[in-house]
C-alpha positions in Angstrom: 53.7 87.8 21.5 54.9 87.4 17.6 53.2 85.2 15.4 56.9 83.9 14.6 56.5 80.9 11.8 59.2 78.5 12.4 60.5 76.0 9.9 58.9 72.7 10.7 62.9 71.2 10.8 63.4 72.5 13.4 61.0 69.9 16.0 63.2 67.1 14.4 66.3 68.2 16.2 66.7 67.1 19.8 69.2 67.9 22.4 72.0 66.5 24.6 70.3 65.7 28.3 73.9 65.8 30.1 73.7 69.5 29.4 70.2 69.9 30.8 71.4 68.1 34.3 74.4 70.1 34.5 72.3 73.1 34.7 70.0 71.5 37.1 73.0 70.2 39.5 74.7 73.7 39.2 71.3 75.4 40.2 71.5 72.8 43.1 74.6 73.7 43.8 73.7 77.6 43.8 71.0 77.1 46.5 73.9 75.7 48.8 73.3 71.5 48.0 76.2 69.4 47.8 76.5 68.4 44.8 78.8 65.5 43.1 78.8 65.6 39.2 79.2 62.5 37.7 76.8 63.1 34.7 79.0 65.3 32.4 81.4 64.2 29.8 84.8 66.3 30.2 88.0 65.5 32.0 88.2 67.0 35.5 91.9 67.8 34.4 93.1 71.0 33.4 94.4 71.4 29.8 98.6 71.0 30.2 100.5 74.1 31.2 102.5 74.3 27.8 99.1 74.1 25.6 97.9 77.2 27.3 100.8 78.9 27.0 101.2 78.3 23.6 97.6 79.5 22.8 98.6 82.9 25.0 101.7 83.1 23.3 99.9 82.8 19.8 97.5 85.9 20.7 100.8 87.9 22.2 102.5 87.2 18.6 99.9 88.8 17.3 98.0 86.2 15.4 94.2 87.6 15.6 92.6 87.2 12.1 91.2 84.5 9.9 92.5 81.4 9.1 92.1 79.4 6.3 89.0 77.4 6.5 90.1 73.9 6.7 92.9 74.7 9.2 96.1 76.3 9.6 98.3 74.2 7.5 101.0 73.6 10.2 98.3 71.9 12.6 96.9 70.1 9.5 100.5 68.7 9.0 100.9 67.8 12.3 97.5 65.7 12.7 98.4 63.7 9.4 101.6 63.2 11.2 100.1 62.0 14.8 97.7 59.9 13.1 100.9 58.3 11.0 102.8 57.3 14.3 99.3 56.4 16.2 97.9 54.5 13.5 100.7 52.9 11.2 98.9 55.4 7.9 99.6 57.9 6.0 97.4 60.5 5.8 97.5 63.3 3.2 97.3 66.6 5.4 94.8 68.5 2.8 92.4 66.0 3.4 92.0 66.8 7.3 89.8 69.6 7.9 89.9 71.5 11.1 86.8 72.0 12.7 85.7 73.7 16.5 85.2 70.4 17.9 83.5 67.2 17.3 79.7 68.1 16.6 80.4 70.1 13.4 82.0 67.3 11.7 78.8 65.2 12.4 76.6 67.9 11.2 78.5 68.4 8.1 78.8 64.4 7.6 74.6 63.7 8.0 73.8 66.6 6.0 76.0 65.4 3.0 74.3 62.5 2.8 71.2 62.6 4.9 67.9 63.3 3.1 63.9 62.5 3.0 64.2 58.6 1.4 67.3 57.8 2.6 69.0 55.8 5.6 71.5 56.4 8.1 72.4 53.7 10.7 73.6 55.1 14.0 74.1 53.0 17.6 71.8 52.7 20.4 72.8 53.5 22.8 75.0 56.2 21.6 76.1 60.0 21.6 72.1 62.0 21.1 73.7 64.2 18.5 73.6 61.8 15.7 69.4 60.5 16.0 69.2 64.4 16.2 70.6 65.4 13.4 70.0 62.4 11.0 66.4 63.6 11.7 67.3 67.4 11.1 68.6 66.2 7.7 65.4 64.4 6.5 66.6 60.9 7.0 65.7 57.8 8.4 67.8 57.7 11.8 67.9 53.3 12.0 69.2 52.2 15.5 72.1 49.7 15.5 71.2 47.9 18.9 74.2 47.7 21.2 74.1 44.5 23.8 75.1 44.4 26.8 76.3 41.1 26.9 78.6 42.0 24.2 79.9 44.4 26.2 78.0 47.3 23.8 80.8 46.2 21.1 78.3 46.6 17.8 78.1 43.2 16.0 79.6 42.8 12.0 76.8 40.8 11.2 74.4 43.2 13.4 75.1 46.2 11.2 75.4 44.9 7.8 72.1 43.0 8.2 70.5 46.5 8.1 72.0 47.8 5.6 69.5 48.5 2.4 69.4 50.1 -0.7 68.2 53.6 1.1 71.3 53.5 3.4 73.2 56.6 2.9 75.5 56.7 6.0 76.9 54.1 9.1 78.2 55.8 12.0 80.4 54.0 14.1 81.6 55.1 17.5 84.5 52.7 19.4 85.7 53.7 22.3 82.2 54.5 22.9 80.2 57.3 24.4 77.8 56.6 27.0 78.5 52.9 27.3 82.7 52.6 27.5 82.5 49.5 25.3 85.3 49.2 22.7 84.7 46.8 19.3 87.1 44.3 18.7 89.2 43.9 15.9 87.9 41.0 14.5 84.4 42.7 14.6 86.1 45.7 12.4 87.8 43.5 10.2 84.1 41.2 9.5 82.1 44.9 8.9 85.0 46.3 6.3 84.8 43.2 4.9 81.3 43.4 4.6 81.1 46.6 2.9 82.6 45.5 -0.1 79.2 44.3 -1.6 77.7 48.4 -0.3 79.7 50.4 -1.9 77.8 52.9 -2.1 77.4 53.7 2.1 79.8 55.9 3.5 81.0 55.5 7.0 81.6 58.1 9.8 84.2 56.7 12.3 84.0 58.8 15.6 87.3 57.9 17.3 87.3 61.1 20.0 88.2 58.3 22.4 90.9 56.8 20.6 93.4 57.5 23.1 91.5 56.8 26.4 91.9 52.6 26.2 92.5 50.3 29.1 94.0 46.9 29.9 97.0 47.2 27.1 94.7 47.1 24.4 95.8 49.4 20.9 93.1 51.3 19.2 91.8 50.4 16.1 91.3 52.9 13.7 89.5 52.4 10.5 91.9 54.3 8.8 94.1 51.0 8.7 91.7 50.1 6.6 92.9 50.9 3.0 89.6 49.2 1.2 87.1 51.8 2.8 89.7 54.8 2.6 87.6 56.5 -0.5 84.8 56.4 1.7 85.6 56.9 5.4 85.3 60.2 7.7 87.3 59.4 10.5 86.4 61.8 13.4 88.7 62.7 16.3 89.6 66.0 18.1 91.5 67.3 21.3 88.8 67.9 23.7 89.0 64.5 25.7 92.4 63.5 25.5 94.2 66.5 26.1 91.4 68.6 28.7 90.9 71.0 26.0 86.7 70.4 26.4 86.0 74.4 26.3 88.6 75.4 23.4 86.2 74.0 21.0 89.0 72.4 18.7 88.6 68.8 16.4 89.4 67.7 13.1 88.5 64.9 10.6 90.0 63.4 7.9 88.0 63.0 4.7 88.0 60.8 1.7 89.0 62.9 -1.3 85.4 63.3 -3.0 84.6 64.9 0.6 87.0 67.1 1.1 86.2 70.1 -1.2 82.2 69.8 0.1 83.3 69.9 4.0 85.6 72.8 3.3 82.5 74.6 1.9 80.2 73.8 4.9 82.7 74.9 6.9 83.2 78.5 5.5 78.9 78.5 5.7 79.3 77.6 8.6 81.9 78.9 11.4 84.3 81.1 8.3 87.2 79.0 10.5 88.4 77.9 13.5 90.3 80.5 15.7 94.0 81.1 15.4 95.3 80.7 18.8 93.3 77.2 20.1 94.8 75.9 16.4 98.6 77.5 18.2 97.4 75.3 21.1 96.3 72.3 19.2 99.6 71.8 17.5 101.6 72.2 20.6 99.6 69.8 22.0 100.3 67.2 19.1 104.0 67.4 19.1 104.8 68.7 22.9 105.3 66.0 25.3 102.8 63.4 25.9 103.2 62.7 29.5 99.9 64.7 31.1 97.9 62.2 28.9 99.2 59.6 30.0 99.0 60.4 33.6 95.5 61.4 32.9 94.8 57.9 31.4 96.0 56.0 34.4 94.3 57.9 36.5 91.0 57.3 34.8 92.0 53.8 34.6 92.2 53.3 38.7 88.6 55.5 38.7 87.1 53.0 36.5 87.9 50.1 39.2 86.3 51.8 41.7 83.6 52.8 40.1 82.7 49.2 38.6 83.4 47.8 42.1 81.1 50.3 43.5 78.2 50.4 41.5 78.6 46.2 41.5 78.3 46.7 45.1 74.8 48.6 44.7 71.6 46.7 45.4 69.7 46.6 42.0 72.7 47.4 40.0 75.0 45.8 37.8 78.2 47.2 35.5 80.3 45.3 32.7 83.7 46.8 33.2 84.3 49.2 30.2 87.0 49.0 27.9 87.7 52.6 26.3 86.9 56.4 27.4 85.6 57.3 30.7 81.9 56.1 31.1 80.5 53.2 33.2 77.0 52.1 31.6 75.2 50.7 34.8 72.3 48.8 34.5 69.7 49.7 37.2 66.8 47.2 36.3 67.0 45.1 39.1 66.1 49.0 41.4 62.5 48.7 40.0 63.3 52.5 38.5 63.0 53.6 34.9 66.1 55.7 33.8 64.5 58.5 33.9 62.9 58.0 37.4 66.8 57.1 38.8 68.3 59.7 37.2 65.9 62.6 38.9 66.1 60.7 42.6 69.6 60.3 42.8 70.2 64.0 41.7 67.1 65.5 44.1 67.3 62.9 47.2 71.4 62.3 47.0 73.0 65.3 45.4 74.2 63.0 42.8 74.1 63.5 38.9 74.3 61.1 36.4 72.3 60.6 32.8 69.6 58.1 32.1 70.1 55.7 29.7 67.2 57.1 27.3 69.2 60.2 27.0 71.5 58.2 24.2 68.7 56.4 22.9 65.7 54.1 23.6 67.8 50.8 23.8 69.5 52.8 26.8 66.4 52.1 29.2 67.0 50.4 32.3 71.0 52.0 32.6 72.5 55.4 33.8 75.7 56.7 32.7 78.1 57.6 35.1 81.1 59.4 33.8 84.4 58.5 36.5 86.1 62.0 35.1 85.8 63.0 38.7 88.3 62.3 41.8 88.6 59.1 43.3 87.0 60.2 46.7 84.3 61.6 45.2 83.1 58.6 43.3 83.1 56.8 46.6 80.9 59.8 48.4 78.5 59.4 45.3 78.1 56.3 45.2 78.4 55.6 49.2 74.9 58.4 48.9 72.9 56.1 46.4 73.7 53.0 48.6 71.8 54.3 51.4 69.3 55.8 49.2 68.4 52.2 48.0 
């Protein structure tokens, strides 16, 4: 064996569990098990017909080589124009910056202004990748504790109580990955208020969800909010609501002292994004709209189902969530950790879903079940844990 010396960074960075399950379930799956996924995070949908073909077309016309760094400037154009009609903003198009997908923004966000003796505030539950890479960069990853009874909506008053000196960075995350919970606006408008005696934190805003919302409610971005503009990194992308999971495509749009440095992390990075998902991007931004919306309303009948179902469950209970496609059940009354649910569902009834402590240690005592899965299946899943209980 080599007597390889690794840097010591690199047991601060963790991992994202719902990959690890996916390869267990599929290795169930190869050894001839029946197995329904319902732990991984990607529409069961395929990515519209006119989207691939414009990304085929794009390598037929030819367009193989580099592209600038921060994004073809078409595409750039056309998010600053999506966002305008979405949002009610303006956005200037040079500062969006193209990126394949959403981690990369994250990374570059933490590690501009993550490092040893400072803060960044992240919630718990929430997606792994920040805690793992706040640690990565040297900082203090602080939890911002999301309730249940608050339908994991984070609290104004919650966040900005924790906000010191050292705090560097507050990422926000609404519609929210694992738990489904949206934050209301009046929540929003309390925090930006708030801010105005820190201004020195910046905020990350990841809104990958913004377009998966149910019950008639309108996402609020914080790009509506003019006060934090000069310091906001607003975080969105194609891979949920258009299918587009595997083409590796997302942007973000940066405040104006940002822009230059994300540019450069992006050329030390990935050089740039490839031409022909950037071909499919933009014909996905001003094609038709009609597959997401189908998509949407079907997601919407799988959450009643699912929330009915797992309600049903002896043990179990489930708010209803508001935004993207993840019911956050809480499996306390089962007398199982997490962990120990998570493993007997998936090995005793072919079903896959995440523990809670996969997004953070506030997540014990809940599993994530993500509904992008047919109807019928959801019912066979969760008809299998019933009798397991």
């Amino acid at each position: 064996m080599p007597d390889l010396i690794f840097a010591d960074s690199l047991s601060r960075l963790g991992t994202e569990s719902a990959f690890t399950v996916l390869a267990r379930a599929q290795a169930l799956a190869a050894q001839g098990r029946d197995i329904i996924n319902l732990g991984i995070g990607q529409p069961d949908f395929p990515t519209p017909a006119h989207i691939v073909e414009a990304g085929v077309k794009a390598l037929r016309d030819g367009h193989h080589g580099y592209t600038p760094a921060n994004g073809l400037p078409a595409l750039r154009e056309a998010v600053a124009a999506d966002l305008e009609a979405r949002h009610g903003t303006q956005v200037n198009p040079d500062h969006v910056v193209i990126v394949p997908g959403g981690k990369p923004t994250m990374f570059f966000a933490v590690l501009m202004f993550g490092q040893a003796g400072g803060e960044i505030l992240f919630p718990d539950p929430g997606f792994p990748i920040y805690e793992s890479v706040i640690r990565y960069s040297g900082a203090t990853p602080v939890p911002m504790r999301l309730q249940e009874a608050d339908g994991f909506a984070f609290r104004a008053e919650t966040v900005l109580a924790q906000i010191t000196a050292r705090t560097r960075l507050i990422i926000l995350n609404s519609p929210a990955n694992p738990t489904g919970g949206v934050t209301p606006k009046a929540e929003i408008d309390k925090l930006v208020a708030g801010l105005a005696a820190h201004p020195h934190v910046a905020i990350l805003s990841d809104e990958i969800y913004s377009q998966m919302l149910y019950d008639g409610q309108d996402h609020v971005s914080l790009l509506q909010y003019p006060e934090i503009r000069d310091r906001l990194i607003m975080l969105d992308g194609w891979s949920k609501t258009y299918a587009m999971t595997g083409w590796r495509l997302g942007f973000a749009v940066w405040p104006e002292a940002a822009v230059a440095h994300a540019t450069r992390l992006a050329i030390n990075c990935h050089s740039c994004v490839n031409a022909s998902a950037q071909f499919a991007g933009l014909a996905a931004l001003t094609g038709p709209q009609d597959d997401v919306r189908d998509m949407v309303a079907q997601f919407d009948a799988r959450r009643r189902v699912i929330v009915d179902g797992l309600n049903a469950l002896p043990g179990v209970r489930c708010t209803t969530p508001r935004g993207a496609f993840y019911a956050f059940a809480n499996i306390t009354g089962t007398g199982l950790t997490s962990a120990q649910a998570q493993d007997m569902f998936l090995d005793k009834a072919g079903v896959a879903t995440i523990a809670g402590t996969s997004f953070g240690a506030m997540g014990e005592g809940f599993l994530r079940f993500s509904y992008a899965n047919s109807a019928a299946n959801i019912q066979a899943a969760l008809s299998r844990i019933g009798a397991l209980l």
